[in-house]
ZAMARGU-4260 file (C-alpha; in steps of 0.2 Angstrom, whole numbers, plus 5000, padded with zeros to 4 digits):
<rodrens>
0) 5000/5000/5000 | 5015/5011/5006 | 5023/5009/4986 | 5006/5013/4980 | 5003/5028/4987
5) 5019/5033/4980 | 5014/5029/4964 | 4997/5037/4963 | 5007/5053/4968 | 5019/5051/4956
10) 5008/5050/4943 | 4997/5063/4948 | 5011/5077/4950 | 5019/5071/4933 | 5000/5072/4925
15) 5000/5092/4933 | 5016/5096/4925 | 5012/5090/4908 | 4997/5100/4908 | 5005/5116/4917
20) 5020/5119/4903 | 5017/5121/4885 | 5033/5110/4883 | 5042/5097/4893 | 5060/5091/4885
25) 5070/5077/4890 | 5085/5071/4885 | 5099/5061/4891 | 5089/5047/4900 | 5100/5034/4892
30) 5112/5041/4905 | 5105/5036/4920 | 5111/5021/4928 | 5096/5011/4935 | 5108/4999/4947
35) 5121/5010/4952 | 5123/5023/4967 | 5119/5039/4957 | 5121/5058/4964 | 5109/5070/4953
40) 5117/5085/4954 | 5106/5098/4943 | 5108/5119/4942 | 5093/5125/4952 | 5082/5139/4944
45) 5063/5136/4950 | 5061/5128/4967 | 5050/5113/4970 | 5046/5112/4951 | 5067/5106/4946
50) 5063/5092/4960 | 5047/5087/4956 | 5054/5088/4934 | 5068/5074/4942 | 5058/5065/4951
55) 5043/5060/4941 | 5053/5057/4926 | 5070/5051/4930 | 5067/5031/4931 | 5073/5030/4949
60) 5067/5033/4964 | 5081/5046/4976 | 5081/5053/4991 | 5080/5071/4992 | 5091/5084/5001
65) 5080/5098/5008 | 5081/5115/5018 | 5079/5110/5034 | 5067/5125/5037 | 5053/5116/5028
70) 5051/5102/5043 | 5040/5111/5054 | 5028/5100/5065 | 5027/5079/5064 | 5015/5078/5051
75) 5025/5087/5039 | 5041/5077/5045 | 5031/5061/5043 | 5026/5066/5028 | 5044/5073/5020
80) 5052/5058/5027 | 5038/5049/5019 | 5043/5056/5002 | 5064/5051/5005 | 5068/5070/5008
85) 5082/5073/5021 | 5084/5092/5030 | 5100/5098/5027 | 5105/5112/5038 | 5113/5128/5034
90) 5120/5143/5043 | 5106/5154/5043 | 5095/5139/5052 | 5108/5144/5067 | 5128/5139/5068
95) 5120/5126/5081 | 5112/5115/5069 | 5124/5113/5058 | 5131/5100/5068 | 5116/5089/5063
100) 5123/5089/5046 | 5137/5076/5051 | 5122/5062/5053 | 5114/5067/5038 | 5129/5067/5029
105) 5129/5048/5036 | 5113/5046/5030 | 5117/5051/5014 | 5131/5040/5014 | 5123/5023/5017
110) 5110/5029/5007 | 5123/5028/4991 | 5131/5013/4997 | 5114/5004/4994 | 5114/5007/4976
115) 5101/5022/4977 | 5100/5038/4970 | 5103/5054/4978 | 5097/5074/4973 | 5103/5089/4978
120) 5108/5105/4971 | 5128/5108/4971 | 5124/5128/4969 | 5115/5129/4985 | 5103/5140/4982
125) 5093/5146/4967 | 5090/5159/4952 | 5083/5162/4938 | 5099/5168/4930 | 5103/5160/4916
130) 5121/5154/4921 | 5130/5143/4934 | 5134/5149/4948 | 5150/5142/4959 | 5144/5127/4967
135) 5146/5122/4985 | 5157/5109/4994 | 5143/5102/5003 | 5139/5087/4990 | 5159/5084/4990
140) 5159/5082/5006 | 5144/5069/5006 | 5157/5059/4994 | 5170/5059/5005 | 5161/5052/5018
145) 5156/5039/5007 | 5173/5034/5002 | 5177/5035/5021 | 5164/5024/5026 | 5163/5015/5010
150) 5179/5012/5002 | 5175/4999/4990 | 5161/5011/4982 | 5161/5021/4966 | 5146/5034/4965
155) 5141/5040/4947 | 5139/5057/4948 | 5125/5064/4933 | 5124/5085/4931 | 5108/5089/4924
160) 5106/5104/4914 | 5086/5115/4919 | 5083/5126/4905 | 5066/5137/4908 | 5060/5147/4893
165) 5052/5160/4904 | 5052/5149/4923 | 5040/5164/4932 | 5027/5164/4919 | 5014/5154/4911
170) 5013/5142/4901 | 5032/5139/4900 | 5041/5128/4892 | 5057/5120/4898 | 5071/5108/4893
175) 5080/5094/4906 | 5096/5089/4898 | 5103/5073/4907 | 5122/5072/4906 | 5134/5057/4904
180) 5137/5053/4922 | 5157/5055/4932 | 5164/5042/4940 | 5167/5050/4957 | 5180/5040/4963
185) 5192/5043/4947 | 5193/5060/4957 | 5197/5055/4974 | 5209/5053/4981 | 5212/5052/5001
190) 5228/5059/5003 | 5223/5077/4998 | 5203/5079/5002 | 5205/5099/4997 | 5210/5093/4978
195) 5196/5081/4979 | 5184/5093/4983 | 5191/5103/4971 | 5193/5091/4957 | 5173/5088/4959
200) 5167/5104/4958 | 5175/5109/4944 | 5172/5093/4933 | 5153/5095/4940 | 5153/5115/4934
205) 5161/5112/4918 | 5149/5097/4914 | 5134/5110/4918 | 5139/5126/4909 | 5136/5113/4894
210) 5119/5107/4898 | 5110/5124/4902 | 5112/5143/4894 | 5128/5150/4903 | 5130/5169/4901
215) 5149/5168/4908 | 5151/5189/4909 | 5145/5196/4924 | 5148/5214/4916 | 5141/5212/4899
220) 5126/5197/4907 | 5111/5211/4904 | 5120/5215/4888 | 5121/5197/4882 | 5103/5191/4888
225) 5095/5206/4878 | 5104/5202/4864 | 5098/5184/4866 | 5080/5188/4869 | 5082/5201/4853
230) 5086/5187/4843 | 5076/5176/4849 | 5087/5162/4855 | 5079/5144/4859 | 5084/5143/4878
235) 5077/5126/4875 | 5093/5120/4866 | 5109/5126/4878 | 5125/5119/4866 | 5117/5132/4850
240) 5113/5146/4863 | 5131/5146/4870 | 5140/5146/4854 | 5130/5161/4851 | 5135/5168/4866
245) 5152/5163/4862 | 5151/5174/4845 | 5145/5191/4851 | 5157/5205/4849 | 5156/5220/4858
250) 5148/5229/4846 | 5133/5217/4842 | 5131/5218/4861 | 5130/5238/4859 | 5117/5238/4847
255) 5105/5225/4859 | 5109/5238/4872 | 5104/5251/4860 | 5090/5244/4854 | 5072/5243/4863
260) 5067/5226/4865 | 5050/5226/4858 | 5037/5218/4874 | 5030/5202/4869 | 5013/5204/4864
265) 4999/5198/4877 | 4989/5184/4866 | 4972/5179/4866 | 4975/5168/4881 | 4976/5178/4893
270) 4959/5185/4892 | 4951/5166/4887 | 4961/5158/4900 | 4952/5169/4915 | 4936/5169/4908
275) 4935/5151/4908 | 4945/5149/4923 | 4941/5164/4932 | 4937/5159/4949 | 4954/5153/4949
280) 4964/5164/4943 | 4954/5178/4954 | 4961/5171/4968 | 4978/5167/4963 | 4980/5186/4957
285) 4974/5192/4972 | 4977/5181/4986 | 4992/5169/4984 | 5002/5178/4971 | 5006/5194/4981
290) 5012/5182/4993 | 5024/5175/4980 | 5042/5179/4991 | 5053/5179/4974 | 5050/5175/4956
295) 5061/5160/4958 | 5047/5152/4968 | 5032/5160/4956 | 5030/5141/4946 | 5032/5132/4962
300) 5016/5142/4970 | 5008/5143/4956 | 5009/5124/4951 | 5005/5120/4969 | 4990/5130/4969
305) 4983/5123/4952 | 4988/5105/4955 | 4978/5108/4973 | 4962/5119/4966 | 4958/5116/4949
310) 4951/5097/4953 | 4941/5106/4968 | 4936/5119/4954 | 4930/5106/4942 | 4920/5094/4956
315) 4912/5111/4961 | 4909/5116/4944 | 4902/5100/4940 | 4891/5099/4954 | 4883/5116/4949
320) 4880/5113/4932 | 4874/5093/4936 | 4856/5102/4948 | 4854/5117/4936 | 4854/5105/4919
325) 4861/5087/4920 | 4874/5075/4925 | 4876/5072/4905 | 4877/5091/4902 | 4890/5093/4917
330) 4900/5080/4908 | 4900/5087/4891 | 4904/5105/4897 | 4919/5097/4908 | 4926/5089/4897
335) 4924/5104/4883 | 4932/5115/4896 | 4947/5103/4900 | 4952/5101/4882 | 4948/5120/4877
340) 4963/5122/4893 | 4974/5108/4886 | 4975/5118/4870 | 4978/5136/4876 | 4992/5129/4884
345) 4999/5121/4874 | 4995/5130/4858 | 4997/5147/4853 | 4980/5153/4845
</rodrens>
């Protein structure tokens, strides 16, 4: 019943994304091994959304590393731990906790030696920029603790590349590019911990910059990115976007600067999506959105709060329309109205 459970959820999240972006991408899952102790080790752009992309399509089942802030109460902890997420603390969680990290690290380590798959995010933290960012020693030293407890072990480490088209608004459209996975243990090596650490981030970085857009100039990165959206460059498609970036000269980059980026043009779906939806979407706009803390985190409330409402919506709807009319008119217009929502997002009209 527990695996189950598991499953049902699994399938019902990856139904809700399918239908929230326009477009899903993979590529690379070739790469994953399916016996093998495996560390995902993805750049981090849109919250909950990157997790839940891995997880519901990645063939394996991994444990998750997650800010510890999140477990708050035992039904939530039962729940997370439920779900093979582990808290990882961090400084501003209070220099006290961060002792707590040493189990979890042993956790994470018996974990691997199992033959399961791990996630976490090397760049610690999140943004929508599009570039990578330096990544943290904390996955190294989970490795190293590994090797410690575990010498016999090889972990296979796989980078995958997010790439969002626009990750705050919607419909989006993104791209998961699976990489070919590092033997971690080809770069350890016990007598000099600091060079492993080392060793490992940079492969990991390097690996990344080629799966996802990477604007490496801090100076010219508005520059570059106007350019790009000038253009319009397919973010979708990360090895042709940074060969572009790659070309730019100066002055190209002046004449994007120069130029005034024309504002995409607000389609017809705007104004059919919250007619047909508009309960919905009033209380997105004007109730949870506000609340939105960053735009990094705008697809994670907003997916939440359509995976959570729109069923309610519908049964309500349903319900409505099955005493004013009939159960076989309540049908039809469901069914109309789900496939009429199907197509605007997915379809540009």
């Amino acid at each position: 019943m527990s695996g189950l459970l598991y499953y049902l959820v699994k399938i019902v999240v990856k139904t809700g994304l399918y239908g929230y972006h326009k477009k899903i991408v993979i590529s690379g899952l070739e790469n994953i091994p399916k016996d093998q102790p495996v560390m995902f080790l993805p750049n981090h752009q849109s919250a909950l959304v990157d997790v839940l992309l891995i997880a519901t399509d990645c063939n394996r089942k991994p444990y998750f590393l997650t800010r510890s802030d999140v477990f708050k109460g035992k039904f939530l902890k039962r729940v997370f731990s439920y779900f093979q997420m582990l808290p990882i603390y961090r400084m501003r969680d209070g220099r006290d906790t961060l002792s707590n990290n040493d189990a979890i690290f042993n956790s994470c380590a018996d974990i691997l030696s199992r033959g399961e798959a791990l996630l976490l995010f090397p760049e610690a933290n999140h943004s929508l920029g599009r570039k990578v960012r330096p990544l943290s020693k904390g996955f190294t030293r989970i490795l190293i603790r590994t090797f410690e407890r575990h010498p016999e072990l090889d972990v296979l480490l796989l980078p995958v590349g997010f790439n969002y088209k626009h990750a705050a608004r919607f419909p989006d459209e993104v791209a998961i590019h699976y990489g070919s996975p590092i033997s971690a243990k080809s770069l350890y090596d016990p007598g000099n911990l600091n060079k492993t650490s080392h060793d490992i981030k940079m492969e990991v970085s390097e690996r990344l910059k080629q799966l996802t857009v990477h604007i490496p100039n801090d100076d010219d990165y508005d520059k570059i990115l106007d350019r790009l959206i000038l253009e319009k460059a397919d973010f979708l498609t990360p090895t042709k976007t940074n060969e572009k970036i790659q070309s730019y000269t100066d002055q190209e980059l002046d004449l994007a600067n120069d130029t005034e980026t024309k504002k995409q043009q607000q389609s017809k779906f705007n104004l059919l999506f919250t007619v047909l939806n508009f309960p919905i979407v009033l209380i997105w706009r004007t109730w949870l959105k506000p609340k939105v803390p960053e735009d990094e985190f705008m697809g994670t409330f907003r997916f939440a709060f359509a995976i959570l409402s729109y069923p309610i919506y519908m049964i309500l709807l349903f319900a409505l329309l099955s005493l004013s009319f009939s159960v076989y008119i309540a049908f039809i217009v469901l069914s109309l109205l789900t496939m009429v929502n199907v197509g605007l997002v997915k379809y540009d009209f």
